[in-house]
ZAMARGU-4260 file (C-alpha; in steps of 0.2 Angstrom, whole numbers, plus 5000, padded with zeros to 4 digits):
<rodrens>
0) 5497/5496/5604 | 5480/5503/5611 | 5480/5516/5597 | 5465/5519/5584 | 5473/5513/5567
5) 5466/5523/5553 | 5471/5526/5534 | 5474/5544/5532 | 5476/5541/5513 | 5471/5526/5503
10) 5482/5528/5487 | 5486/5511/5480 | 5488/5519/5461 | 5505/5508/5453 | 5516/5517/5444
15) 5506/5518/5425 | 5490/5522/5434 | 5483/5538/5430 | 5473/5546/5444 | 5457/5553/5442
20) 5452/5568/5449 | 5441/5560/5462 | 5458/5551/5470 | 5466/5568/5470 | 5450/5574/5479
25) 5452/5561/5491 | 5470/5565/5494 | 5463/5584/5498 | 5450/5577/5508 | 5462/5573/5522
30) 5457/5589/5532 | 5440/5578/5535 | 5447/5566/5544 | 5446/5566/5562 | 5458/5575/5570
35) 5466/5585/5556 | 5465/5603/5557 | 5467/5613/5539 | 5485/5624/5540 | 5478/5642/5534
40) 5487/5644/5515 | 5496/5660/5519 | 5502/5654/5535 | 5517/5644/5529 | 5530/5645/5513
45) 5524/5634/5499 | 5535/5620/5494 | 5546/5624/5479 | 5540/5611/5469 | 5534/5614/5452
50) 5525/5630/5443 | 5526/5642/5461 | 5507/5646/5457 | 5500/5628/5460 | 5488/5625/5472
55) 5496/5620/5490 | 5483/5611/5505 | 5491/5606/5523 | 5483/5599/5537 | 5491/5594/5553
60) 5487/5580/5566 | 5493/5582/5584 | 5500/5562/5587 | 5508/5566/5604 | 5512/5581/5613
65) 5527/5587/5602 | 5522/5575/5587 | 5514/5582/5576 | 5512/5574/5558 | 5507/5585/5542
70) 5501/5581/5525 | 5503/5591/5512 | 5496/5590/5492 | 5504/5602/5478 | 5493/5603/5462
75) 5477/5596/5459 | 5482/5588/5441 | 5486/5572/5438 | 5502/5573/5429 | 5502/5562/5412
80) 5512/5546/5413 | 5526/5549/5401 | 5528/5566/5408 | 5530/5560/5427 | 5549/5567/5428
85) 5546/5583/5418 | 5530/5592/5421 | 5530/5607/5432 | 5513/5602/5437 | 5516/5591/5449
90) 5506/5584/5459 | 5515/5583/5473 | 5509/5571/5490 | 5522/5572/5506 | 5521/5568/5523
95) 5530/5575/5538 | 5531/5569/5554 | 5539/5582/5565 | 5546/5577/5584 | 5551/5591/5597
100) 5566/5583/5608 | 5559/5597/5620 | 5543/5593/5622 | 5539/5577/5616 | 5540/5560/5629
105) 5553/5548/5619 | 5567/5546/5610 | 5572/5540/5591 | 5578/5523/5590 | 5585/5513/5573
110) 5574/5495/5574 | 5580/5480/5565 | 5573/5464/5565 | 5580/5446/5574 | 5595/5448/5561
115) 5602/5456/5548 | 5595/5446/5534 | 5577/5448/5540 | 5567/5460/5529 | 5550/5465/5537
120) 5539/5480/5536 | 5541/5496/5542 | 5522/5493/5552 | 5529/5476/5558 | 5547/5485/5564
125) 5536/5501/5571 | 5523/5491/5581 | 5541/5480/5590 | 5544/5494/5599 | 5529/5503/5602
130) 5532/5517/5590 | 5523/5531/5589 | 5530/5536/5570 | 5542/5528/5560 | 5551/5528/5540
135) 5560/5517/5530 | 5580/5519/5534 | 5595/5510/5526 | 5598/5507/5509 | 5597/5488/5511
140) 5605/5472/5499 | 5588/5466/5491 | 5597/5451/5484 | 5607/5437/5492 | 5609/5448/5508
145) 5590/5449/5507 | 5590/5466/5521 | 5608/5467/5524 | 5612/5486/5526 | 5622/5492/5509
150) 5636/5501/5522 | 5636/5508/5538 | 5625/5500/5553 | 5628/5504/5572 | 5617/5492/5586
155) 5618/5499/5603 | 5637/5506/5602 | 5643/5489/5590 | 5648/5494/5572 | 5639/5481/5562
160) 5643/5487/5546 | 5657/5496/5538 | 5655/5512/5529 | 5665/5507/5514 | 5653/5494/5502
165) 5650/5503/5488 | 5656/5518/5491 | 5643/5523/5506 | 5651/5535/5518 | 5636/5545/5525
170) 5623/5539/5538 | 5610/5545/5550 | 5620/5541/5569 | 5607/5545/5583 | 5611/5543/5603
175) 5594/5535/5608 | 5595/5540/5624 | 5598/5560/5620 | 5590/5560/5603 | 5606/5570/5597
180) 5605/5566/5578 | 5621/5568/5567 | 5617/5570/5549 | 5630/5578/5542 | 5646/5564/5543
185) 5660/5557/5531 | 5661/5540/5539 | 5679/5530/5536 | 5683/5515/5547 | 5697/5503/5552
190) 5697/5485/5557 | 5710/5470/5560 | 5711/5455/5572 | 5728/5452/5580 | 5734/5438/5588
195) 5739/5444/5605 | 5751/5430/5609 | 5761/5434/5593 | 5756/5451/5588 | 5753/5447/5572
200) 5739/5457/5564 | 5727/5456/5549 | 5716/5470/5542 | 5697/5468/5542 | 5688/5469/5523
205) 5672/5469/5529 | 5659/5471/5545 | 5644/5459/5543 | 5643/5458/5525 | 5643/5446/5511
210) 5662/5437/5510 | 5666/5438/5491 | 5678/5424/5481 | 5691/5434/5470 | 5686/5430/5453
215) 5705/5422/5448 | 5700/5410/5462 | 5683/5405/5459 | 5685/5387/5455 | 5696/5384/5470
220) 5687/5374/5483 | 5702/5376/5496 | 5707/5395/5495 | 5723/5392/5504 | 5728/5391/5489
225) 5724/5405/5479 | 5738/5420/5478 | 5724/5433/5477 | 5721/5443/5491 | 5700/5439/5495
230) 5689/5446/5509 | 5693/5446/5527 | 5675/5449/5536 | 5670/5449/5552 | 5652/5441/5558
235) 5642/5444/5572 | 5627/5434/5580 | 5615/5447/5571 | 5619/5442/5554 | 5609/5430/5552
240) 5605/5410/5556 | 5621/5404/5548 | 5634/5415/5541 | 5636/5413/5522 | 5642/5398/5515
245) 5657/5393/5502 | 5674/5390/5499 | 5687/5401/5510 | 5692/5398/5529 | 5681/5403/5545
250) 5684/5404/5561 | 5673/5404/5578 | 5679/5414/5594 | 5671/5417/5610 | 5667/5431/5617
255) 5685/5432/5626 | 5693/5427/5608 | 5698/5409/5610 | 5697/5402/5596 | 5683/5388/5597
260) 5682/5381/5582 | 5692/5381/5563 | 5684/5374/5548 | 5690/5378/5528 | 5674/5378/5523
265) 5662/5395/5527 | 5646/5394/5535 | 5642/5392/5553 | 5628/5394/5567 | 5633/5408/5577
270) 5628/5406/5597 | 5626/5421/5608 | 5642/5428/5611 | 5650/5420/5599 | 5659/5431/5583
275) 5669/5424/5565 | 5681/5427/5555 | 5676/5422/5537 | 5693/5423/5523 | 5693/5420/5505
280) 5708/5422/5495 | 5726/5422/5500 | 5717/5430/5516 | 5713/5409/5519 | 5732/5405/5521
285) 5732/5420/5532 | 5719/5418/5543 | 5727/5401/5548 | 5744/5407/5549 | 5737/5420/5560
290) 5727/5407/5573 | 5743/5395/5571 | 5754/5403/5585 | 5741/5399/5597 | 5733/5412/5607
295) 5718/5423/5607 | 5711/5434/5592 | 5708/5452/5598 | 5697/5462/5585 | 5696/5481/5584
300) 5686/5489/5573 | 5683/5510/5574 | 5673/5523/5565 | 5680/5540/5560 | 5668/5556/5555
305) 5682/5566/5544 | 5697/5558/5552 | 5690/5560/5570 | 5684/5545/5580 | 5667/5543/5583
310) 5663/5536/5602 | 5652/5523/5601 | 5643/5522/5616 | 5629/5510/5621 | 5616/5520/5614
315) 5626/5525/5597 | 5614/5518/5583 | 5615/5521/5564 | 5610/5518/5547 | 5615/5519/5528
320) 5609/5533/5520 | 5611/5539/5503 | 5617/5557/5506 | 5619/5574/5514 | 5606/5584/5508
325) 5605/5598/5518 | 5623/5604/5529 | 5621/5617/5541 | 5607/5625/5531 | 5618/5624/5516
330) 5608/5614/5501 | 5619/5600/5493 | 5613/5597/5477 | 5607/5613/5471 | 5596/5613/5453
335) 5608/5614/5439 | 5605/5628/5428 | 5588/5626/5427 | 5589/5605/5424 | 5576/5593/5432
340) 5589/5585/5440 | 5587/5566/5436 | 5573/5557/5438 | 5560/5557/5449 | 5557/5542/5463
345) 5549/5542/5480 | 5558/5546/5492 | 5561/5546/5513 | 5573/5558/5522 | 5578/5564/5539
350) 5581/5580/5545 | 5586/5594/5560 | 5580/5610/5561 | 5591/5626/5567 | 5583/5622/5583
355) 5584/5607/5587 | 5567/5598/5578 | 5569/5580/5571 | 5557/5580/5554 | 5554/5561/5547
360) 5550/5565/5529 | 5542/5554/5512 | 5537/5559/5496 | 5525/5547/5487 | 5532/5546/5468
365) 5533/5535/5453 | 5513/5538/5449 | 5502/5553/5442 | 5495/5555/5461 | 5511/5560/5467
370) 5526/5561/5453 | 5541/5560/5465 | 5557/5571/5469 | 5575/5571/5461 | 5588/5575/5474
375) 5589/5595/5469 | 5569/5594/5472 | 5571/5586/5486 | 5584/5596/5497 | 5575/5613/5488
380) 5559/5607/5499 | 5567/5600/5515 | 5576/5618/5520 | 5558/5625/5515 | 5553/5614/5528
385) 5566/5621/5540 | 5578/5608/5536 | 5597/5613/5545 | 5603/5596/5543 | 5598/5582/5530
390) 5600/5567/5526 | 5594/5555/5511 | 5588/5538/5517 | 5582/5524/5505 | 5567/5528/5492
395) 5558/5520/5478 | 5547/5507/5482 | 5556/5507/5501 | 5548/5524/5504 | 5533/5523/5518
400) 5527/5529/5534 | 5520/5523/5548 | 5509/5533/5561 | 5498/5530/5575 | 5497/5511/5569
405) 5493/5516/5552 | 5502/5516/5535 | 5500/5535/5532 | 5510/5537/5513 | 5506/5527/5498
410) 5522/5516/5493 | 5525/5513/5475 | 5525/5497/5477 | 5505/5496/5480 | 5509/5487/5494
415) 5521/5488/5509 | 5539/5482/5504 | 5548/5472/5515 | 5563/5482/5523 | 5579/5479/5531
420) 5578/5493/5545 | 5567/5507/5553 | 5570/5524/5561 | 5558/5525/5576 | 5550/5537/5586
425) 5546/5528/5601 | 5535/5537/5617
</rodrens>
């Protein structure tokens, strides 16, 4: 990348480890390091994190004209291990990457890896592209889908994922080529393939997500004959080497929809171009009937943001995120009556200002150098930070941040976890 790779913090304290106050100094010692000027105390709002009369340091790096990344440490205590999601004495380690749209050379684009079931690291996803900055992005399936987005996932204009698994309806959608960034959306979508011969139409279940075996039907190795209705997913290249195996019905098409190839089995190398259907269930008997009066299979699938469609242009990307944190300077999860607000984890947002500002955003958490946020924390300190719009991405041990070639935040982890996407500031 031709960039000077440096560790601005080296933090690699686990969850249990108690911090000494040498570590914290070394946190506070980031002013040192080349290329950080101190940020006057006085000069800026203190987080509202904690006791209001702990000690608050910031520094800022200039990473490009209209980048600016900025470190700040709240409280110089490390916090006692059993009293990580309770004490008011923080400390408190987060990073802020902040991009001017107006002045800066780039735009912000979502990165994936070759498919869908790649996990990689947030460096690995960052240096693909070029990136200048980068964070962690969707909540991912860290099981059998190994990086699978939880819910909704746009590539270039193609919805490929739904907004419905598990209840996710919110995601960061960015337009890579004007680096508008919607952060406040109720996402809703339809799908169905229809034969266009016949007419006949089925509805979707499912974009590029795990195909599920109703439960009354699990022993059945030929789901045609269950009576339960199953899945009904749709698969795209991007998924992954093979779609997922088992009992059910898939079909191939081309990219014209002729059909190309039927098996009552699941599982099958995608080519370029190619889609599937995948049905489990009485969807199985279905999906047949559906291909049996000959003809091609059209599939439509579309994205509403509170009942109104969303375009989906080529340069239409998105994630799954967790929640609205901030809307229209309005804070989402205000404190209640005074409670901490559930535990405390690391955490990664992204936010707008009233102006127009994109702010990439982690917390470091789950150790006594950095206790974490809960989600009233957390949207309290993003509209100190001149957060408009807010969104919650992925946290916990997902949590990290990339800079200038460098992993600037400490993941709980102790190490970089592999993850399933990135959102990317690219010059």
């Amino acid at each position: 990348m031709g960039r000077t790779k440096r560790k601005l913090v080296t933090l690699t304290v686990a969850c249990a480890t108690i911090a000494s106050p040498a570590i914290l100094g070394a946190a506070n010692a980031h002013a040192a390091v080349a290329g950080f000027t101190p940020i006057p105390p006085g000069t800026y709002t203190p987080l509202p994190l904690g006791d209001p009369a702990l000690t608050e340091t910031r520094s800022i790096e200039t990473l490009a004209p209209g980048v600016t990344l900025t470190h700040i440490v709240r409280g110089t205590t490390p916090a006692n291990p059993a009293d990580i999601n309770t004490t008011l004495e923080g400390p408190w380690i987060v990073n802020v990457v902040t991009i001017d749209p107006h002045k800066a050379v780039g735009h912000l684009q979502v990165v994936r890896g070759q498919f869908l079931t790649n996990r990689t690291t947030v460096s690995n996803l960052v240096a693909k592209v070029g990136g200048l900055a980068g964070i962690n992005a969707s909540f991912f399936d860290i099981g059998d889908n190994f990086g699978v987005p939880d819910a909704l996932a746009i590539d270039n204009g193609q919805l490929i994922g739904d907004p419905g698994r598990q209840g996710e309806s919110t995601g960061p959608i960015v337009n890579s080529q004007t680096n508008k960034l919607v952060l406040n959306g109720t996402y809703t979508w339809s799908g169905t393939v229809q034969n266009t011969t016949t007419l006949q139409s089925l509805p979707l279940t499912h974009i590029d997500k795990k195909t599920t075996v109703p439960s009354a039907c699990a022993t059945l190795a030929d789901q045609t004959q269950c009576t339960v209705p199953g899945d009904l997913v749709h698969f795209d290249p991007i998924w992954g080497p093979e779609t997922p195996t088992g009992p059910g019905v898939e079909v191939v098409l081309d990219a014209r929809g002729a059909v190309v190839s039927t098996a009552t089995t699941r599982g099958t190398a995608l080519q370029p171009g190619q889609t599937s259907i995948q049905a489990t269930g009485s969807n199985a008997a279905a999906l047949l009937n559906l291909i049996n009066g000959g003809g091609r299979l059209k599939t439509t699938m579309e994205l509403f943001d509170n009942g109104e469609p969303v375009p989906l242009t080529p340069n239409t990307q998105a994630t799954t995120g967790s929640r609205v944190l901030i809307n229209d300077g309005v804070n989402q999860n205000p404190e209640p009556n005074g409670d901490t607000g559930g535990s405390r984890n690391p955490e990664t947002s992204v936010s707008t200002t009233r102006d127009g500002k994109i702010l990439l955003v982690t917390v470091d958490g789950r150790s006594t150098a950095s206790v974490g946020v809960n989600f009233p924390e957390e949207s309290a300190m993003l509209v100190t930070l001149g957060g408009w719009n807010a969104e919650g991405l992925d946290g916990g041990g997902s949590t990290e941040l990339v800079a200038n070639g460098s992993v600037i935040n400490t993941p709980s982890d102790g190490s970089e976890r592999p993850d399933g996407d990135a959102l990317v500031w690219v010059p």
